[in-house]
Every structure is written in structure tokens, then in C-alpha cells.
SERO-4910 file (N, C-alpha, C, O; in steps of 0.05 Angstrom, whole numbers):
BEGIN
 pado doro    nc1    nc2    nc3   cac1   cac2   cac3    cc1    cc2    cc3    oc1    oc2    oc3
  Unk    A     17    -24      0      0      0      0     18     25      0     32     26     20
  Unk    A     19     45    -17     33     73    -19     29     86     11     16     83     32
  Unk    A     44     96      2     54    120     41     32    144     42     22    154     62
  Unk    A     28    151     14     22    179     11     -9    178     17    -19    158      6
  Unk    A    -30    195     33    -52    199     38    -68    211     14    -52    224      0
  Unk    A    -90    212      4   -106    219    -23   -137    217     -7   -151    200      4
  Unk    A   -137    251    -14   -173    260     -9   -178    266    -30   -169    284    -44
  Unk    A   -206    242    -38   -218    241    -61   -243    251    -57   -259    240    -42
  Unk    A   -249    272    -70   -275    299    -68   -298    294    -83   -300    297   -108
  Unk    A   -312    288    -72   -341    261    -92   -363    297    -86   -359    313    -69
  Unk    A   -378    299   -100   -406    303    -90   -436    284   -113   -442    286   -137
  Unk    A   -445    272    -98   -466    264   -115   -496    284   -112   -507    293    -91
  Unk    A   -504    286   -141   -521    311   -147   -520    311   -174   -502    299   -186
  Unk    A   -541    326   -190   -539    327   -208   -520    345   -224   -500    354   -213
  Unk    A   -525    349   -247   -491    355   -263   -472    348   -251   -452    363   -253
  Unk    A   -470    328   -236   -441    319   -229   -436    284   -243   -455    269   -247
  Unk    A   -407    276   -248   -411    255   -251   -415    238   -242   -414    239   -218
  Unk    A   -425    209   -253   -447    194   -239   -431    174   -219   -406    176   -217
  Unk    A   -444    156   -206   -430    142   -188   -416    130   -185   -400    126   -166
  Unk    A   -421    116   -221   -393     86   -229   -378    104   -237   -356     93   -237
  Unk    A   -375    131   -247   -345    138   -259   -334    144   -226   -310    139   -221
  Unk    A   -350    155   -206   -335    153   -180   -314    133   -170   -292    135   -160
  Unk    A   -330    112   -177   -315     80   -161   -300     71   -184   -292     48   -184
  Unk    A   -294     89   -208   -274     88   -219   -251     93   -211   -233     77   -211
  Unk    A   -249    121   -200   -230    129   -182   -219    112   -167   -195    104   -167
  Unk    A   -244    102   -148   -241     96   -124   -224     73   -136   -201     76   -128
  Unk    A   -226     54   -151   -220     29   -160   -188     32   -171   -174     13   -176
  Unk    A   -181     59   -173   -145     66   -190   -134     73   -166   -110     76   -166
  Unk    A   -149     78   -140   -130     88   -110   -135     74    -87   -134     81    -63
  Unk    A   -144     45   -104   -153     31    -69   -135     14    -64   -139      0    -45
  Unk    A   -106      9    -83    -75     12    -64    -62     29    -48    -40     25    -39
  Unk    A    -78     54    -44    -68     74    -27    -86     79     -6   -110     72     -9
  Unk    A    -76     91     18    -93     98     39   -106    134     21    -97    153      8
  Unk    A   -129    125     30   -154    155     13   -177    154     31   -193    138     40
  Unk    A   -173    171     31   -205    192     50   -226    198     27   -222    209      6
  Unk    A   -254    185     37   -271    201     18   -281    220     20   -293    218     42
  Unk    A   -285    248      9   -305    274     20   -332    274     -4   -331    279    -28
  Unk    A   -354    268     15   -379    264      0   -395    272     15   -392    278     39
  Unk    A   -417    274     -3   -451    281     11   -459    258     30   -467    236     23
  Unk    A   -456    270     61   -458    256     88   -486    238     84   -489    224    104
  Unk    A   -505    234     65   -525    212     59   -511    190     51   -517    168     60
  Unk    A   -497    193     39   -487    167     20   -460    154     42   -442    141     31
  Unk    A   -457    155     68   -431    146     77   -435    116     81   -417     99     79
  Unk    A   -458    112     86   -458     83     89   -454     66     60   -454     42     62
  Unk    A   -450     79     34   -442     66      9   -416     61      5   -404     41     -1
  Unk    A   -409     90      9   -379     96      1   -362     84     23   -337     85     18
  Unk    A   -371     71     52   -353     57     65   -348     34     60   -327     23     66
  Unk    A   -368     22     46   -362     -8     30   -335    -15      7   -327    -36     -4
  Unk    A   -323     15      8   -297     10    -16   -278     11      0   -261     -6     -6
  Unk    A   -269     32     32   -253     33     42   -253     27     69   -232     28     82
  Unk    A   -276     19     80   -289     10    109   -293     35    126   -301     31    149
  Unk    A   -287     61    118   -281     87    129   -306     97    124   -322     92    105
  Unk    A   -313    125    158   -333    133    147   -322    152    126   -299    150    118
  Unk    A   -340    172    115   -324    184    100   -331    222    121   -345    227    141
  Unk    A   -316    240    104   -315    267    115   -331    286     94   -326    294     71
  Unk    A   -360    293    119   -382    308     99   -371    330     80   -351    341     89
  Unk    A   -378    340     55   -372    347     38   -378    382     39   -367    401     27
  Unk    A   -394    380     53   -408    401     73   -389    413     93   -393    436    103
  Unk    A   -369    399    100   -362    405    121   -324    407    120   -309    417    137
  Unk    A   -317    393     95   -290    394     86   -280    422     81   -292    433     63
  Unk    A   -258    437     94   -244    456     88   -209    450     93   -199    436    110
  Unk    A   -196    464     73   -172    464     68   -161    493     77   -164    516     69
  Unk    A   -149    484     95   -130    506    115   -114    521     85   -116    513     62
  Unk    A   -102    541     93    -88    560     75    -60    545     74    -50    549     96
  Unk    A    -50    537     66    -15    531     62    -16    493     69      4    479     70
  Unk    A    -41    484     73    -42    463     78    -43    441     51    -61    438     35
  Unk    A     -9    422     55     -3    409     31    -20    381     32    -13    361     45
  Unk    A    -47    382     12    -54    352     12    -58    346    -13    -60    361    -32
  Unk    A    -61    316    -12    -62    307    -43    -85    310    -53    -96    289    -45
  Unk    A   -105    323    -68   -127    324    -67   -137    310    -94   -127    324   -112
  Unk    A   -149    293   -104   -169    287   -124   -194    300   -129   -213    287   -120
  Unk    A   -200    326   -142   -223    339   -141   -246    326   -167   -246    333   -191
  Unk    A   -265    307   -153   -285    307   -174   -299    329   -175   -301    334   -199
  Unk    A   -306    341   -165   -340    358   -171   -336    381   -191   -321    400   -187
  Unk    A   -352    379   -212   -358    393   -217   -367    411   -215   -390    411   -206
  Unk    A   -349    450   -226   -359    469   -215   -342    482   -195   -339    506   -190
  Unk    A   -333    461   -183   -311    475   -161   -289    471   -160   -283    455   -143
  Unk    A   -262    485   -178   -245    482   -182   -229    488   -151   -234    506   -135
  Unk    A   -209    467   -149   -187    465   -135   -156    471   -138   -140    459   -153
  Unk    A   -150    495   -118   -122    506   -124   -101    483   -122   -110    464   -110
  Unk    A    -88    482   -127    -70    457   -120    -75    432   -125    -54    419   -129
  Unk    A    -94    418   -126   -107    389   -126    -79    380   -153    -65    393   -168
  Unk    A    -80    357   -148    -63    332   -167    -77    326   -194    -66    318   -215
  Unk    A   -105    331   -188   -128    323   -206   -151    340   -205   -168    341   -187
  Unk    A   -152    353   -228   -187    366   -218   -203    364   -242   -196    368   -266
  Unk    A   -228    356   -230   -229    348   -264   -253    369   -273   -275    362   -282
  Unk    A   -242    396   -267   -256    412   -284   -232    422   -309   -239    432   -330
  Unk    A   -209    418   -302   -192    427   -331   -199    408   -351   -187    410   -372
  Unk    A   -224    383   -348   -231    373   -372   -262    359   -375   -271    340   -386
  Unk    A   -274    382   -357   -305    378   -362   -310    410   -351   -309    418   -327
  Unk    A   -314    426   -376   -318    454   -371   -358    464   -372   -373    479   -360
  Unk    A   -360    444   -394   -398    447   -400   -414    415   -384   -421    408   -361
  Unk    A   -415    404   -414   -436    385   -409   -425    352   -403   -415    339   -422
  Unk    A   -428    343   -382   -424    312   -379   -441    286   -385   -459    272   -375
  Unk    A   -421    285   -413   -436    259   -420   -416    230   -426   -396    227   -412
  Unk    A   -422    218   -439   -399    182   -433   -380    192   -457   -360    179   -462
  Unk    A   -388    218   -472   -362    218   -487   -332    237   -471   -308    235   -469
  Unk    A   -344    246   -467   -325    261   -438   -305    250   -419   -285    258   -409
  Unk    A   -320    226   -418   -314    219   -385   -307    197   -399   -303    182   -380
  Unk    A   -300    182   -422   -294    159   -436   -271    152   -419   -272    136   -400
  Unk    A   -243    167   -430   -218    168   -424   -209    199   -403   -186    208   -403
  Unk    A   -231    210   -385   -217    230   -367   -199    225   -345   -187    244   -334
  Unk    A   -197    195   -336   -181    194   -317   -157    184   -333   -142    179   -313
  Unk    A   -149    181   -343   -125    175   -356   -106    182   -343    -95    166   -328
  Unk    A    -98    203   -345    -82    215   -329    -79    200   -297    -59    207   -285
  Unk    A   -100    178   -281    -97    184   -259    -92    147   -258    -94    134   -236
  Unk    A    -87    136   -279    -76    104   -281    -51    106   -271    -48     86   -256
  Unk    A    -29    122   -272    -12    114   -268     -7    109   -237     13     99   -229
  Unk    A    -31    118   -219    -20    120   -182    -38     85   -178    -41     75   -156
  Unk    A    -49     71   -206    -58     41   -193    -39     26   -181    -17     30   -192
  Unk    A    -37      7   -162    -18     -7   -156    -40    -30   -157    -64    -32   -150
  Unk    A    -14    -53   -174    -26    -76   -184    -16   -102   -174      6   -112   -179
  Unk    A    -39   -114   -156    -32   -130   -136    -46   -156   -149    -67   -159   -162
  Unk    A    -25   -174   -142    -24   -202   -157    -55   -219   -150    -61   -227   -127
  Unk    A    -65   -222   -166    -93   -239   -168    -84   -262   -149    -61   -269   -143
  Unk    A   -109   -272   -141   -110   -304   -129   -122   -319   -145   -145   -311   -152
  Unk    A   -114   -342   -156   -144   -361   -166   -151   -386   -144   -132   -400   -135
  Unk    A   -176   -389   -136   -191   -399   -114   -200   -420   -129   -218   -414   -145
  Unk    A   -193   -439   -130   -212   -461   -145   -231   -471   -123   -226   -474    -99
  Unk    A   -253   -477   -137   -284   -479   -122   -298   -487   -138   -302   -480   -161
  Unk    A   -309   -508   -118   -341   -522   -134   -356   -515   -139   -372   -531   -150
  Unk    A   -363   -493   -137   -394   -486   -146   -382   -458   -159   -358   -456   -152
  Unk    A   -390   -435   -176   -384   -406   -180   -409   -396   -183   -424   -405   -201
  Unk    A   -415   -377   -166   -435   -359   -171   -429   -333   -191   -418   -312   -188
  Unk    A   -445   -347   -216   -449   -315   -233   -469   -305   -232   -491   -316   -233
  Unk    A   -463   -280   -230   -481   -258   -228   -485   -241   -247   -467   -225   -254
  Unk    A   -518   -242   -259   -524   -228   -285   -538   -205   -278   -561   -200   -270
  Unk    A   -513   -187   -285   -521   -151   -288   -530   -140   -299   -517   -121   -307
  Unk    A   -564   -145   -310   -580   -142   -332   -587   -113   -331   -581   -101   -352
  Unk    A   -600    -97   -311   -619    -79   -314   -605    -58   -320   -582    -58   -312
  Unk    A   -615    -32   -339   -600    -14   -351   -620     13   -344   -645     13   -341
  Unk    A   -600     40   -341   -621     58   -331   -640     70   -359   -633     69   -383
  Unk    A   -659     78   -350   -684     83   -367   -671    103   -390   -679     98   -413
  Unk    A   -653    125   -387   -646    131   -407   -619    122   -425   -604    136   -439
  Unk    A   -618    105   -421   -593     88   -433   -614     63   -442   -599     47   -431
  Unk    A   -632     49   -449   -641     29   -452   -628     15   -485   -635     -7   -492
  Unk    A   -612     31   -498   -593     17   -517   -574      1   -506   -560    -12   -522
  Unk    A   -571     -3   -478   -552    -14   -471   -562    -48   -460   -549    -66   -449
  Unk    A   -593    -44   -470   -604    -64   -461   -592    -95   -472   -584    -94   -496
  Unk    A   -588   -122   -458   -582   -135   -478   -612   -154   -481   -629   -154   -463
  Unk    A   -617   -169   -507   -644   -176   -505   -649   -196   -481   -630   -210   -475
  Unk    A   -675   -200   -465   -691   -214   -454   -678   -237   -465   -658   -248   -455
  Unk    A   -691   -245   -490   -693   -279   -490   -656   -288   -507   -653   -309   -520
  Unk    A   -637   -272   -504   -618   -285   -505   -605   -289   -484   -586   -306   -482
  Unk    A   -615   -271   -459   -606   -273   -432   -619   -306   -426   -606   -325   -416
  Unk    A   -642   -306   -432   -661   -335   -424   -632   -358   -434   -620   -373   -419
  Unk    A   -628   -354   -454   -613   -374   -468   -579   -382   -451   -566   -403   -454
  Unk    A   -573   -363   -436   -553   -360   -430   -556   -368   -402   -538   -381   -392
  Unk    A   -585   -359   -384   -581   -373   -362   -584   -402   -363   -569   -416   -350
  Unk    A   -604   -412   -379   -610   -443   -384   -592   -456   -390   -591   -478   -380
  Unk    A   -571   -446   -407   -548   -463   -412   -533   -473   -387   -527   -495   -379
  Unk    A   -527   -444   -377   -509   -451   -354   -522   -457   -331   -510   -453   -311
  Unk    A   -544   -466   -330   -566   -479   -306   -557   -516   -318   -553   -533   -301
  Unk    A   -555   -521   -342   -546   -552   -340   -518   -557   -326   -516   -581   -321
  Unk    A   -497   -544   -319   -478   -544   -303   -475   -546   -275   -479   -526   -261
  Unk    A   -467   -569   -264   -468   -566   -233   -449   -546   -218   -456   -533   -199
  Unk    A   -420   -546   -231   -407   -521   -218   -409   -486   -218   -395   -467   -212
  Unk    A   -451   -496   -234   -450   -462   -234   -471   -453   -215   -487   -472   -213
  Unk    A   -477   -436   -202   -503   -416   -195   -507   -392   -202   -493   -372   -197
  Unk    A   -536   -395   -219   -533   -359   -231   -549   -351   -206   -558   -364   -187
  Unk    A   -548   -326   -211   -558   -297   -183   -572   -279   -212   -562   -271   -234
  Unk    A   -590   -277   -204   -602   -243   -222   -600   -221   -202   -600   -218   -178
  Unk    A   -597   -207   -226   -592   -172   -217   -630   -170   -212   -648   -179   -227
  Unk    A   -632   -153   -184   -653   -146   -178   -658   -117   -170   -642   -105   -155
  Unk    A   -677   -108   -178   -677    -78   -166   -672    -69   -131   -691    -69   -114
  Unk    A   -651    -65   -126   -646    -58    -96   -630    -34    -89   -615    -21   -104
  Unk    A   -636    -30    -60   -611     -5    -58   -587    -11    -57   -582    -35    -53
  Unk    A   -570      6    -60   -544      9    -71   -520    -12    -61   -501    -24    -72
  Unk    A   -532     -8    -29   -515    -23    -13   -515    -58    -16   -496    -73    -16
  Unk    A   -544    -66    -20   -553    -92    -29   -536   -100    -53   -526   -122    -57
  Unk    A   -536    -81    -65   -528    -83    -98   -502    -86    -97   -493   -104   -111
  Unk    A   -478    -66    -75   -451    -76    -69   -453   -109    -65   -445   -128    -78
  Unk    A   -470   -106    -38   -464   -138    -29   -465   -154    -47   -447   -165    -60
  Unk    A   -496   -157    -50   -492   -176    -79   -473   -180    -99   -463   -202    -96
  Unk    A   -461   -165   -122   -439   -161   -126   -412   -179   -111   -399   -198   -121
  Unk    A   -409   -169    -91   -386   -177    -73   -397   -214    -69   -380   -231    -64
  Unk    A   -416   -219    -71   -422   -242    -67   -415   -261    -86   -411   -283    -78
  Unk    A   -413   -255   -114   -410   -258   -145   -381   -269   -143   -365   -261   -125
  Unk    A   -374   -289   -162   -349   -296   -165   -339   -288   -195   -315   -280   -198
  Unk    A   -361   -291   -222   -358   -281   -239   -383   -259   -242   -403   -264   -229
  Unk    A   -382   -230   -260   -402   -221   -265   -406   -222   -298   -386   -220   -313
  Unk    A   -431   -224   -306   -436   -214   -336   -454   -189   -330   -474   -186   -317
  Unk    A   -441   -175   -344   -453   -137   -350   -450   -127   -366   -431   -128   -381
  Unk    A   -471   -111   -369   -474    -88   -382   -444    -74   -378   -427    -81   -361
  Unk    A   -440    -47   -402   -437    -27   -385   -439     -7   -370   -455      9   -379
  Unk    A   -429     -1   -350   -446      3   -318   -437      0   -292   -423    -19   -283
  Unk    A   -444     19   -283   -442     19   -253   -433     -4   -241   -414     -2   -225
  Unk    A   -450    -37   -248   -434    -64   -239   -405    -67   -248   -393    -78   -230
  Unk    A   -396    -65   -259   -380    -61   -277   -358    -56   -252   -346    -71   -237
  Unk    A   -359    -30   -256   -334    -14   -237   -336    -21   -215   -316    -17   -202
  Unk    A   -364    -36   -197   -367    -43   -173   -352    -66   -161   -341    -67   -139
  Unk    A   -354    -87   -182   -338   -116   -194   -317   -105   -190   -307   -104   -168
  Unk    A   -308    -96   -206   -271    -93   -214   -261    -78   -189   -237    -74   -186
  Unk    A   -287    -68   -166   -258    -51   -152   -248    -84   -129   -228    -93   -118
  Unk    A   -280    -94   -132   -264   -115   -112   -262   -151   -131   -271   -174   -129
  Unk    A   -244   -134   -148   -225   -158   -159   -244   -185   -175   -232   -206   -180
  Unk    A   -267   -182   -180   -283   -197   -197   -275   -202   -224   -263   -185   -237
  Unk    A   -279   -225   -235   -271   -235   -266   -308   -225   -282   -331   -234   -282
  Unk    A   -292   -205   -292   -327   -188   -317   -324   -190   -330   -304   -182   -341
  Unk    A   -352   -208   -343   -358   -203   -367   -377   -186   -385   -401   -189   -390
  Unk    A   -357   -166   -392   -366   -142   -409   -387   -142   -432   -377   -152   -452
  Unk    A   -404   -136   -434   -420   -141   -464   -418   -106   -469   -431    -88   -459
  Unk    A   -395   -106   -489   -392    -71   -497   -406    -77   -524   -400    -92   -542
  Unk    A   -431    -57   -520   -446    -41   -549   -441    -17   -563   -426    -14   -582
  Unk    A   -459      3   -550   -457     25   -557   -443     42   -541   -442     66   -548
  Unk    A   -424     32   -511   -407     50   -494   -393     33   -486   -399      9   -484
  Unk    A   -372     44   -479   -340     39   -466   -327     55   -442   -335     74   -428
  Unk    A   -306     40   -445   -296     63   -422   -257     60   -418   -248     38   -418
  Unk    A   -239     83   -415   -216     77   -422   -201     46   -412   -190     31   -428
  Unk    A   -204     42   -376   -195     21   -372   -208     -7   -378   -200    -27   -366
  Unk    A   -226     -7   -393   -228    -37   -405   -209    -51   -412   -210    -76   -409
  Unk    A   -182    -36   -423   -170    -39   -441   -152    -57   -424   -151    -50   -401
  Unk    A   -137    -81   -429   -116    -92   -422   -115    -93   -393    -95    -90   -379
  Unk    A   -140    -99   -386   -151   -106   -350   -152   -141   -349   -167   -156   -362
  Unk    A   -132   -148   -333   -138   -175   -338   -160   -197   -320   -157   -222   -316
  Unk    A   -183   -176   -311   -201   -181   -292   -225   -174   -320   -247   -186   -320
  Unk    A   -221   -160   -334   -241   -160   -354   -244   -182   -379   -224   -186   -393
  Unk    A   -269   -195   -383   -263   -199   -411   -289   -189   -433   -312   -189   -427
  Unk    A   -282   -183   -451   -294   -162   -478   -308   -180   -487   -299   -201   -497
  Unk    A   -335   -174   -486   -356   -193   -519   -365   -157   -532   -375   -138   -521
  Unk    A   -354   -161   -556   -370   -145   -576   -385   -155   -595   -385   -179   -600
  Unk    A   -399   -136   -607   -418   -143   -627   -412   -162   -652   -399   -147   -665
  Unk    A   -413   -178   -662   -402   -191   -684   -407   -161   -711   -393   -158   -731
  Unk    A   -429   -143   -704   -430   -128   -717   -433    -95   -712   -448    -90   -731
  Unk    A   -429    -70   -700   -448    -56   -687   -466    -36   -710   -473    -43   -733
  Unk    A   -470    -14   -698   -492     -4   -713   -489     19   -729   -477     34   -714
  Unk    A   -494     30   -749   -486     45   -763   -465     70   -752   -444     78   -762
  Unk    A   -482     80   -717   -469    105   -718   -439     97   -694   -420    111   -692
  Unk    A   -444     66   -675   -435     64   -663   -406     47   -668   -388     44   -652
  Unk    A   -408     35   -701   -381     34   -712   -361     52   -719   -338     46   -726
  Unk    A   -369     77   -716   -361    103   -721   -346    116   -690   -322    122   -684
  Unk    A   -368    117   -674   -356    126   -651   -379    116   -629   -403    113   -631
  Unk    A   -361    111   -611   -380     99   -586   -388    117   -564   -375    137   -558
  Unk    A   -409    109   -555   -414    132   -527   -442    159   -536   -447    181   -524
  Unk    A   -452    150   -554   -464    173   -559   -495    155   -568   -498    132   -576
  Unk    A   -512    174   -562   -541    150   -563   -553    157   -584   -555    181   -592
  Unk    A   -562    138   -596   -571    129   -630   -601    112   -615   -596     92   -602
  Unk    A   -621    118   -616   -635    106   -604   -649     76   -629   -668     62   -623
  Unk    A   -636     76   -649   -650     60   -670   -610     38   -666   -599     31   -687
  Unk    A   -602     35   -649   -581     24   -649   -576     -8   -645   -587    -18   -625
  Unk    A   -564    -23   -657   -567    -50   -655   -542    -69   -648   -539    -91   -658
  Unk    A   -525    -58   -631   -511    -66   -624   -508    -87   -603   -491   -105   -603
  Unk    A   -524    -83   -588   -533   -101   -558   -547   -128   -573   -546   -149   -560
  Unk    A   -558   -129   -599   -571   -147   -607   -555   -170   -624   -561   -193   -629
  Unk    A   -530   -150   -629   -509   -174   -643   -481   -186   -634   -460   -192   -646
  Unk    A   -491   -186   -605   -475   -197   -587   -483   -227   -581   -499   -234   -564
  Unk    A   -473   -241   -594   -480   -272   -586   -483   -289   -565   -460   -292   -557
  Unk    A   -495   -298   -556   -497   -313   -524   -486   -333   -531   -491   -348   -511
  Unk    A   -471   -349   -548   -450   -366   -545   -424   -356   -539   -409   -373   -530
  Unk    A   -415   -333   -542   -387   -323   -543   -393   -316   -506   -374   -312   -491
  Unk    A   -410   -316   -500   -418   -308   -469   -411   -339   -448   -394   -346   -431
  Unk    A   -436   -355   -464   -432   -377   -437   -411   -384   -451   -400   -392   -430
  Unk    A   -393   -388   -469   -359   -406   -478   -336   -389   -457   -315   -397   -447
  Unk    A   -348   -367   -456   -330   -348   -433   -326   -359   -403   -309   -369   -388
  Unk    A   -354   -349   -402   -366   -367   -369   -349   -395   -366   -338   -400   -344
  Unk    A   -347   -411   -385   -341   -437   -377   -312   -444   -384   -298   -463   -378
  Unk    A   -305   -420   -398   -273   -423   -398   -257   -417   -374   -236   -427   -367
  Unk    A   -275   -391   -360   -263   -387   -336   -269   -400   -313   -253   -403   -295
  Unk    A   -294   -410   -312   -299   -428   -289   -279   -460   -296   -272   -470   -275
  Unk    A   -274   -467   -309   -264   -488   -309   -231   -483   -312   -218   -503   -311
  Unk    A   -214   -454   -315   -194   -453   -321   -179   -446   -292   -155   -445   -289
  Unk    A   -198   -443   -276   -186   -427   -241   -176   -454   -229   -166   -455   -206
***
């Protein structure tokens, strides 16, 4: 674990960014000791990444000459000194093309700590289906999901879990309960990966920089995508068909390569 202390400056609210690009963060500095400063509602969430409560956001002030490392999310309130602020690269509007590749810059403070493989009889996967109402391109279909749990229901070393509508904290646990996940992309996603889950990604119409060469991730794309989203990703085409030409064999051959390869 690094020496150096890191206060990471969350506010959740609107025009700010959303939660999974938070536990993005959270997920590139949880080899380091880090303080969260957030909206004092949400502490019982944000203690689930660091076991800490966190320090109201409301209530955070920086003494004059006082040297700390600061990670400034919020938008709107630029920070003198901070390491990171990420208004030098979200000045207007936040949307997934923005925020695709904005932490870039902040990969290099990950420290990358050697995987375990646990071999075990049974693996609980956990299918991260539900998508928020204005993103529903990101849906993948109903009855290929059917196809994909049934398959892997003839397997005794598997148990699937569905994603169910719950609060947030449920939604960690669950998650944390998961040995493999299949997801969207999404919030599960970054929730998985901060605590070391093997995901399976179904990327359509959005991405995100560290997908890339994560060896906790693995990629199903489209065999084909959709007119505007072979062009560029992250931007909503609501006639888009990307989610639909993602095959549920390239899914459960995944599932069973990794369940049987641990």
C-alpha cells in the first residue's frame, strides 16, 4: 500500500458525474490509503470501498498553506493545488463521451496487486442485466439472456444470481457475493472490478478507457455494431443494434472457460 494519503472529493447531485465513474476512481487508488469527502447521505455506500466513514462534503475545508493530495471530482468547483481536478476537462456538459478516457491521467497512481485463483465447486455468476431508463440501448435482449441462463443452469459447478432492483448497498453486497459477473456497461462493472471480480463485459454502444488490457475483464462485442456506433462509441442512436449482435455463445464459452480454467 503507498505511504502517501489521497482525499478524493465526490459530490453526488446532479450535473455531477455519476457514481460508477466515481468508483472508478475509487477502483485506481484503493492501493493507497484515501479519504472520501462526500454528501454525508451516501456514507454508508462509500464505506463499502474503504471501510471508512467518509468526511461530509459540507463540512470539508482546506486550511491555507495546507499540503494535501487532493483528487477533485466535482464539478464546478475548481481546486487550487489538487493533483487532479477534473474541471480542466469537463468545462460544459457531462456525458460518456467526456468521461470515456478522463481519468487517464490518474492510471498511473494504480498499484497492481497479484490476483488469487480460488478453485471452487460451485461459481456464482451474477447477471447484471438492468439498464437505466435513459440508456435502454444498452439493453441486452430478454430472450438471449433466457438462453444463456439455461445453458449454464445444465452445469453443476454453476449458480446464476439475477440482478434485482435494490438499494445500492444490497447491490454492493450482492456483487461482492458474485465470483464471476456478466454486465452491461455500468455501474456493476466498476463495482466488480474494484473488488477484484472476473467481468464479463457485453460492450455495445459504450466503453470506457480502462477496459483496455484489465486482466479481470473480458470483452464480448458485437459480431457487428450499428451504423453510428461503428463510427464512434458513447453517444445514443436510439434505432441502435448493437446489444442485439452480441451472441450468447461467445458469453456462456466465456463463463465456462473461466470457471473451469481457475
Amino acid at each position: 500500500m503507498g505511504k502517501k494519503k489521497y482525499f478524493i472529493i465526490l459530490k453526488v447531485a446532479k450535473n455531477q458525474i455519476s457514481i460508477g465513474d466515481m468508483i472508478r476512481v475509487l477502483e485506481i487508488f484503493k492501493g493507497h490509503k484515501y479519504q472520501i469527502v462526500a454528501n454525508k447521505k451516501y456514507n454508508s455506500f462509500f464505506k463499502n470501498f474503504n471501510g471508512k466513514n467518509i468526511v461530509s462534503y459540507s463540512k470539508f475545508k482546506i486550511q491555507k498553506n495546507q499540503n494535501l493530495n487532493i483528487i477533485n471530482l466535482v464539478v464546478g468547483n475548481k481546486i487550487v493545488g489538487a493533483i487532479f481536478d477534473i474541471n480542466e476537462y469537463i468545462t460544459k456538459k457531462i456525458d460518456k463521451i467526456s468521461t470515456f478516457n478522463i481519468f487517464k491521467k490518474l492510471i498511473k497512481f494504480r498499484i497492481n496487486n497479484k490476483l488469487n485463483k480460488l478453485k471452487k465447486k460451485k461459481y456464482k455468476i451474477g447477471i447484471n442485466w438492468i439498464v437505466p431508463s435513459s440508456w435502454k440501448i444498452k439493453s441486452y435482449p430478454q430472450k438471449k439472456w433466457q438462453i444463456i441462463i439455461d445453458t449454464l443452469n445444465n452445469y453443476k459447478n454453476i449458480e446464476i444470481s439475477l440482478q434485482d432492483k435494490m438499494p445500492l448497498n444490497k447491490y454492493v453486497n450482492w456483487i461482492k457475493s458474485c465470483d464471476i459477473v456478466i454486465s452491461v456497461v455500468g455501474l456493476g462493472v466498476h463495482i466488480a472490478r474494484y473488488f477484484d471480480k472476473k467481468i464479463i463485459i457485453l460492450v455495445g454502444p459504450t466503453d470506457f478507457l480502462e477496459s483496455k488490457k484489465d486482466p479481470l475483464f473480458y470483452k464480448i462485442l458485437p459480431k457487428m455494431r450499428c451504423i453510428i456506433h461503428k463510427k464512434k462509441l458513447n453517444v445514443y442512436y436510439k434505432n441502435c443494434t448493437c446489444m442485439q449482435n452480441i451472441e450468447e455463445k461467445k458469453i456462456i464459452n466465456k463463463v465456462l472457460k473461466i470457471a473451469n480454467s481457475e
